[in-house]
C-alpha positions in Angstrom: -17.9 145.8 33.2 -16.2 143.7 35.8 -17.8 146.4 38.4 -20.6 146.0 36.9 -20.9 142.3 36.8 -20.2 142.6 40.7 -22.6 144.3 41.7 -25.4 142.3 40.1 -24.1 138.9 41.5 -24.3 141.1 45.0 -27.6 141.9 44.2 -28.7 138.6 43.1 -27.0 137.0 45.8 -28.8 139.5 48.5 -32.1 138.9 47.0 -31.4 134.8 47.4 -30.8 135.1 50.7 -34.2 136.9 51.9 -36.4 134.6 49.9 -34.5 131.7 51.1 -34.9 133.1 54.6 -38.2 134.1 54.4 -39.2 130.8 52.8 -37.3 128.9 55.8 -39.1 131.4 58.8 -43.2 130.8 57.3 -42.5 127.2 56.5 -40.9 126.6 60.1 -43.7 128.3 61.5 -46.5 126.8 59.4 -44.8 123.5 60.6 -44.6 123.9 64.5 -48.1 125.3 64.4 -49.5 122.0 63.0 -47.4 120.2 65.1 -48.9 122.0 68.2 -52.5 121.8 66.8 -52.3 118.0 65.6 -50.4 116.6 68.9 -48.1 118.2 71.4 -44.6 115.2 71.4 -41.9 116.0 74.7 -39.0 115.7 72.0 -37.6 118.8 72.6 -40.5 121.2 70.7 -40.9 123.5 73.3 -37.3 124.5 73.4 -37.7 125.3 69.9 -41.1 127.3 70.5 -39.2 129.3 73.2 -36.2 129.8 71.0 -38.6 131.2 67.9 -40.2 133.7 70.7 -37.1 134.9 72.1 -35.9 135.7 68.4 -39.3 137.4 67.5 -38.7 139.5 70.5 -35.4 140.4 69.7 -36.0 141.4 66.1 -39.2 143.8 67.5 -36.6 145.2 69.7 -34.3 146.0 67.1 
């Protein structure tokens, strides 16, 4: 049982994670594109942008 129980709370756990992550990546992305769209503010955004686009490219790679 204790097995068992394990695994579930693995699975659960695993399961968590990707909607949490998924939620975070489209909300993030729904954000900076109405930020871009409504006004474009030199705090920093672009950094951001740049980072998002080098982390796309690197998970296309992979």
């Amino acid at each position: 049982m204790t097995d068992m129980s394990v695994g579930v709370m693995a699975v659960v756990g695993l399961v968590l994670l990707l909607v949490v992550a998924v939620g975070l990546y489209v909300g993030f992305r729904v954000m900076g594109g109405r930020a871009h769209q409504d006004h474009q503010p030199p705090d920093g955004r672009p950094d951001q942008s740049s980072r998002g686009r080098r982390q796309r490219r690197r998970r296309v790679q992979r």
